[in-house]
N, C-alpha and C positions, 0 to 999 in steps of 0.2 A: 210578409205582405198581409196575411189572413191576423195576425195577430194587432196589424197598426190598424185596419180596417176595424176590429171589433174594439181598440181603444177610442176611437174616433166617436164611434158609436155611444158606447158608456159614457164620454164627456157629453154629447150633445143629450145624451138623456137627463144626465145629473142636473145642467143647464133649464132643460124644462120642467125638470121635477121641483127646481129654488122657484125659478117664477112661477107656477103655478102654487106653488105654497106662499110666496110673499101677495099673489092675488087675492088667495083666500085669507089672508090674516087681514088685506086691507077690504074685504067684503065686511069683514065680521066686528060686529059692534061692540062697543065697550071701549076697555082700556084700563091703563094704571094710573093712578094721580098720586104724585109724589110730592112732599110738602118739608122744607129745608128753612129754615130761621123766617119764617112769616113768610115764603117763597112757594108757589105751589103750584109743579110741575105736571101735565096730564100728556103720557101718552099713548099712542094707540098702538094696536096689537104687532107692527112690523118694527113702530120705534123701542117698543119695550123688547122684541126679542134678541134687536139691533144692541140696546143699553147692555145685557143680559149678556150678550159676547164680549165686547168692552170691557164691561166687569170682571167677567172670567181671567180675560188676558192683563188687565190691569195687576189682579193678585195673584199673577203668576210670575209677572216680572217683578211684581214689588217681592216674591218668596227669593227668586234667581238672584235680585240686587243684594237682598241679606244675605243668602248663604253666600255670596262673596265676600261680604262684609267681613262675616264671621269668619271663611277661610284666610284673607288677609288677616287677621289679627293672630288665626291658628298659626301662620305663616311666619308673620313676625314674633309668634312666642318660640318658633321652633319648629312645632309637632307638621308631620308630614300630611299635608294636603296634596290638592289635584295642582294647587299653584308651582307647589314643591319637587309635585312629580314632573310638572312640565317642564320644569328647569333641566329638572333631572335627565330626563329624555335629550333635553337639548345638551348638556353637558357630553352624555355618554357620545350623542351622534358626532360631536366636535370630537372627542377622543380617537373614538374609532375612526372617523376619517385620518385625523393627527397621524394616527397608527398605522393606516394603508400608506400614507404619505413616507412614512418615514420608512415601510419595507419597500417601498419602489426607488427610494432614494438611496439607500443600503444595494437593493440588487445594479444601480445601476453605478455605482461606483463611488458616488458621492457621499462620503462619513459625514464630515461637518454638518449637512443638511441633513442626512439621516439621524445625529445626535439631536440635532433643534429639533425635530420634529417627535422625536422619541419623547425630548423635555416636555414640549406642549401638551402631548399626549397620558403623561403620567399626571400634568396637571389637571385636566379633564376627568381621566379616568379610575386615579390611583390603584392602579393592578401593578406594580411594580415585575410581577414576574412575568408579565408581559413586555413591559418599556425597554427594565434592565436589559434584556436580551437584544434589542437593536443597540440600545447604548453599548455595550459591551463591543461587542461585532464592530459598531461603525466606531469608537475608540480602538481597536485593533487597526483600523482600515488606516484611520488617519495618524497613526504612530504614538499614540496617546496609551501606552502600555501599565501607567499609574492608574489612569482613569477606569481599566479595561479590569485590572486587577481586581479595584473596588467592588466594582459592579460586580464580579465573579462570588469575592467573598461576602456580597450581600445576598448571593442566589443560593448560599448554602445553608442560610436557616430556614428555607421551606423544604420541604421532605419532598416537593415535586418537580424543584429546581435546582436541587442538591447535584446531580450528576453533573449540568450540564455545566456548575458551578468547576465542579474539581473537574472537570475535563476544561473547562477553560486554562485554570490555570497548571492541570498540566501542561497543556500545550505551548504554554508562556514559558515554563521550566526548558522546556525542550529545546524550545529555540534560542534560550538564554545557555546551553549547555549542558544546564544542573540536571544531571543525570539520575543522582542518587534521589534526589525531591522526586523527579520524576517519575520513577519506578515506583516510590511508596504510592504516588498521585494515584498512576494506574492501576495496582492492584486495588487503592478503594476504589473509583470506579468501575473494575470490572467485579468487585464484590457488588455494589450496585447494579449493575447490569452484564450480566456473565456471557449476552449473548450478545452484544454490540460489538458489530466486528470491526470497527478501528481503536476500537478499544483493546482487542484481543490482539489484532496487529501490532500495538504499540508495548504491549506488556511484552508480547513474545520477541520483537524486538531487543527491549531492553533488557531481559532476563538473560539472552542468550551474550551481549556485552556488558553481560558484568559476571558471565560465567556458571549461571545457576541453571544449567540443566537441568535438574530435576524439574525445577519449576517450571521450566519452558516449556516442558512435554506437557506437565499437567496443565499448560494454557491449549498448547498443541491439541489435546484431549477434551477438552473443551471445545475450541472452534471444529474438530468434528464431530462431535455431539451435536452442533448449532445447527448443522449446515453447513456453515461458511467456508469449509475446504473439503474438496473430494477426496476420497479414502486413497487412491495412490499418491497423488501428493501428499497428504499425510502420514502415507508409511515411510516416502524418501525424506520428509523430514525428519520425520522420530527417527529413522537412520541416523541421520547425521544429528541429531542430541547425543543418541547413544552413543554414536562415534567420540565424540567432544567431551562425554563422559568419561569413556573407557581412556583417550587420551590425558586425560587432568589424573585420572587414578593412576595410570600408569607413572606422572610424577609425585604421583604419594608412597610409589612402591609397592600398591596392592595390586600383584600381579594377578593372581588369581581370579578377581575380582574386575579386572582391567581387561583380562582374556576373555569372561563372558558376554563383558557388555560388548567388545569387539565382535566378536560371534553373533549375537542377538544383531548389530548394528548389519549386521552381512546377509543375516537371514530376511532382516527388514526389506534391504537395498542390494541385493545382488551388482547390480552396477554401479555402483558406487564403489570407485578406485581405493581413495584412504580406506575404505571398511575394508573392501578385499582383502588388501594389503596388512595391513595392521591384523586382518582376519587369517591370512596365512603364516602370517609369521610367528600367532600365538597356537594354531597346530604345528607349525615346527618346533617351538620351544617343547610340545608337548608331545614332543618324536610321533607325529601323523601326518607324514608326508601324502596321503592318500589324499585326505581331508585338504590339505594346503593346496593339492594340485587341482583338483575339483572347483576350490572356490575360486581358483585365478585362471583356469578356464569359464567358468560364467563370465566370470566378470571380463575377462578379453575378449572376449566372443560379442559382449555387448559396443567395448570401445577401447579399441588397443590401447595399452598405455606402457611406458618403461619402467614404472615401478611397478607394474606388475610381470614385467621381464624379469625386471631383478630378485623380486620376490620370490619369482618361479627360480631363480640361479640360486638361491641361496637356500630349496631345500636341497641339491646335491653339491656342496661349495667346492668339493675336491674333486672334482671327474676333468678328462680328457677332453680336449677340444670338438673331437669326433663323438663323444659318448652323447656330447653334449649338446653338439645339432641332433641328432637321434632322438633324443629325449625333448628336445624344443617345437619338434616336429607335432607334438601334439599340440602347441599352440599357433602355431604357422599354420597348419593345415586348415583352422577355422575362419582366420580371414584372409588369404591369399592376396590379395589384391591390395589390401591397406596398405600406405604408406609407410605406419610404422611397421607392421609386420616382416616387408622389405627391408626395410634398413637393420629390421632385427637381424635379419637371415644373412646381411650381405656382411655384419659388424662379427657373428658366429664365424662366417667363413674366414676371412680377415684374419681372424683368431687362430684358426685351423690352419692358415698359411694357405688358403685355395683362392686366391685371388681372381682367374678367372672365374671360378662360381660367384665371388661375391659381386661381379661385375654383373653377371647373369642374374642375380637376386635382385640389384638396385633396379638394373635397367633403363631406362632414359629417365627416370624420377629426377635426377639430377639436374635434367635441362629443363624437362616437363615443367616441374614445381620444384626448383633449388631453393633448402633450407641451409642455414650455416650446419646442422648434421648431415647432409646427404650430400653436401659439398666435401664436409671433410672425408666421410668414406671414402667420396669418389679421389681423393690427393692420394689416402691412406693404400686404398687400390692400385692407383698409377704409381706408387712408390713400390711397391711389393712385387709390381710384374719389371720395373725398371724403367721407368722411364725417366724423361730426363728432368732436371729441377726443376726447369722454366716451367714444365707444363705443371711438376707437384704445385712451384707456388700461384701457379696459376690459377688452381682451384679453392689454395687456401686466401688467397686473395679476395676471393669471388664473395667467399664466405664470411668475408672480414663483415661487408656490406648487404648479406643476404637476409631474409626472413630469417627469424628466429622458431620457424615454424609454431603449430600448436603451444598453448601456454596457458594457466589458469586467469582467464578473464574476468570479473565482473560483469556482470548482463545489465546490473545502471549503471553503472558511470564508465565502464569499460578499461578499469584501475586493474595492472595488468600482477600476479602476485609469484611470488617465486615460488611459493608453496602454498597445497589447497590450504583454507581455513573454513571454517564453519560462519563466520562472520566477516565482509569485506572491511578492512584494513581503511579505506578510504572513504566510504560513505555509507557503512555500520549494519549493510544490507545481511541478510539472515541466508544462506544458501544459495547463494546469486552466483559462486564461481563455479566455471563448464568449463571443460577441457579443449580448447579452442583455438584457433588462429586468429589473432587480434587485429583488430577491423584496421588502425593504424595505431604509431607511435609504440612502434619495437623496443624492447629495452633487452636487456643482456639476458644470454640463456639461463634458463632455472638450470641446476645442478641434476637436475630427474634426468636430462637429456644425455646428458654424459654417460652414456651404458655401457659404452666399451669395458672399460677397469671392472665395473662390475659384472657383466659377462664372463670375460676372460679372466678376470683376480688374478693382474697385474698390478702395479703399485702405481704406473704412468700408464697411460694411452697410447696407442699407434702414432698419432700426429705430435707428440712430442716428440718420439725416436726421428721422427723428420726431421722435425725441427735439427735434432742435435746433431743426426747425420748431415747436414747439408754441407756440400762440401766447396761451396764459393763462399762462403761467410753466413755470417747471424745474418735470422731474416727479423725484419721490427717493419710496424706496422704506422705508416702515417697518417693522420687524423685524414686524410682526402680518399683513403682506401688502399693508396699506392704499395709497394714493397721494396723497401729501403736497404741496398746490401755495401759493404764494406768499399765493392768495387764504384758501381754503379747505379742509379736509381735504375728501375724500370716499371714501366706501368701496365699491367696485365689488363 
């Protein structure tokens, strides 16, 4: 307010201070007489000072109309004036709109228009490593994979486009298949950029299907250096490299050499079943049954499993049924309660010919959570104490159509495997299979479940001698679940 107030003021002074100057110039006597082709001009002191501004701004605008003149002509020779720049200005802001146009068009799904707009855009602004980059994208978008390519291999003669070039078209490799492109793709790129973590993702991917452990660790090694993976996930991966390792050497015949990366792979991954396993078996081969027993207790303790039953039978192959629940006891006693640990104890007893203990061992698991294993015990049991066939096939019935219990999973795609691997079989996933009950779509039991024979080192199972003893006829099995005998159908 105090500020409009003192403008007000200074105008109405400036006001009095022209009229009272244009007063006294028209007090004061005299004047100019100007004299033009026999013409001659007189004026007085307010009109000469009047003429006098006139004049000023007359050869001001006659200097403004030339240097136009001149900048036109600068303009049409070429050389870069204000006329030039202004263009210039106009052109970039057309572009850069062009260019916002065409990433809102891109994010919201529309290729086509995000291509025409990217075109506009490059016209305006010629920054191609800006344009390319939507064109690129919004050609992926609209299946335009020629056009998408292009743009990629035009992004890789600038040294600040060059990545996002060869990661374009790895990424086109990949989904075309080509595997082997692909691999070379991403190790230039991650030569390029060693910490980009989809980059490291996809190398260590690919290394690990196509079998190049070593290499895969040293990406491994890498993305924990980055950041990009935390140090226990990275030691249960480089387990299972090593694992993968020591498996591929073991088919070269370098035992020696196959024994330690097994070991290093155990000490990485203590839970980790194939290490254990593969990890006991090479201190058995190297008469250290101490060592064997120690690493397949870790490892049960973390998650029962039957190859690590068998593992543990086969550092004493020849002992007694009795000697051998005895000596089992030191891995039963750590998880009591597990499922598999039970049906370990109940399949020993079995063996041992003590059927009511293995009945005691299973305990309602049978009814609780009946797996096609915990069914067959329970026939193998009812046969052993006597009872009568209806009820053995009753249970092997049961089992025809029961859970397959736990099994090696995939955690993407849920592709179920008969045996672990390092990479899924199905959708090329890198340490995705866990030891698991599969969420649906049962398929036939893996061979690991089968632990009786190996237990016991018989040559058949208990449920075969069923089989063979049954004394109303063959029993066969009908696609509906039923049980099909010589005499009679009957449906349990």
């Amino acid at each position: 307010m105090l500020w409009s107030l003192i403008k007000i003021v200074l105008f109405i002074a400036l006001v009095a201070a022209l009229t009272l100057g244009a007063g006294y110039l028209m007090e004061t006597g005299g004047g100019i007489r100007v004299s033009m082709g026999g013409t001659e001009y007189n004026l007085g002191p307010l009109q000469a000072v009047i003429a006098g501004i006139v004049l000023v701004v007359a050869v001001w605008l006659f200097l403004k109309i030339f240097s136009l003149l001149m900048a036109t002509i600068r303009f049409l020779n070429g050389d870069e004036t204000a006329i030039s720049r202004w263009f210039d200005r106009n052109r970039e802001r057309k572009g850069y709109q062009a260019l916002a146009d065409g990433l809102m068009a891109l994010a919201s799904g529309e290729g086509r228009e995000a291509m025409k707009k990217a075109n506009r855009a490059e016209r305006y602004l010629n920054k191609p490593e800006l344009t390319n980059l939507i064109t690129a994208q919004a050609a992926e978008m609209t299946g335009d994979r020629k056009t998408a390519e292009t743009v990629y291999k035009q992004l890789l003669g600038d040294d600040r486009t060059r990545f996002v070039g060869v990661r374009g078209i790895m990424k086109q490799r990949l989904s075309e298949g080509d595997t082997e492109t692909a691999l070379k793709l991403a190790e230039k790129a991650f030569a390029l950029k060693p910490r980009h973590e989809e980059t490291q993702d996809i190398l260590l991917k690919l290394q690990a299907g196509k079998s190049d452990w070593a290499g895969a660790r040293r990406t491994l090694n890498a993305k924990l250096g980055s950041g990009a993976l935390p140090r226990d996930v990275h030691r249960r991966r480089d387990a299972v490299l090593a694992l993968s390792e020591a498996r591929e050497l073991l088919q070269d015949d370098t035992s020696i050499e196959a024994q330690m990366e097994t070991i290093e792979a155990n000490r990485l991954s203590p839970d980790l079943i194939p290490a254990a396993v593969m990890a006991a078996q090479s201190y058995i081969a190297q008469n250290k049954p101490r060592y064997a027993t120690r690493v397949i207790k870790k490892a049960w303790e973390a998650q029962p499993h039957p190859d690590l039953a068998a593992a543990f039978a086969a550092i004493v192959p020849d002992e007694l049924p009795e000697a051998r629940i005895k000596r089992f006891r030191a891995l039963t006693k750590l998880t009591p309660d597990e499922p598999e640990t039970r049906m370990l104890l109940a399949e020993l007893y079995i063996a041992a010919e003590d059927f009511p203990a293995a009945r005691k061992a299973i305990g309602e698991l049978a009814t609780s959570a009946p797996t096609a294993r915990s069914l067959t015990i329970m026939a193998a049991v009812e046969r052993g104490e006597g009872a009568a066939d209806t009820v053995v096939r009753g249970w092997l019935t049961r089992a025809l159509t029961a859970s397959r219990g736990p099994q090696w999973v995939c955690d993407n795609c849920q592709n179920i495997h008969g045996a672990w691997a390092p990479v899924c079989s199905n959708c090329d996933g890198f340490d995705t299979l866990s030891w698991r009950v599969p969420a649906e779509g049962e398929v036939a039991m893996p061979g690991s479940t089968e632990m009786l024979p190996l237990i016991v080192g018989q040559p058949k199972p208990p449920l075969a001698e069923i089989v063979e003893s049954s004394e109303d006829g063959e029993i066969d099995a009908a696609p509906d679940g039923e049980i099909l005998e010589d005499d009679a159908p009957e449906k349990v």
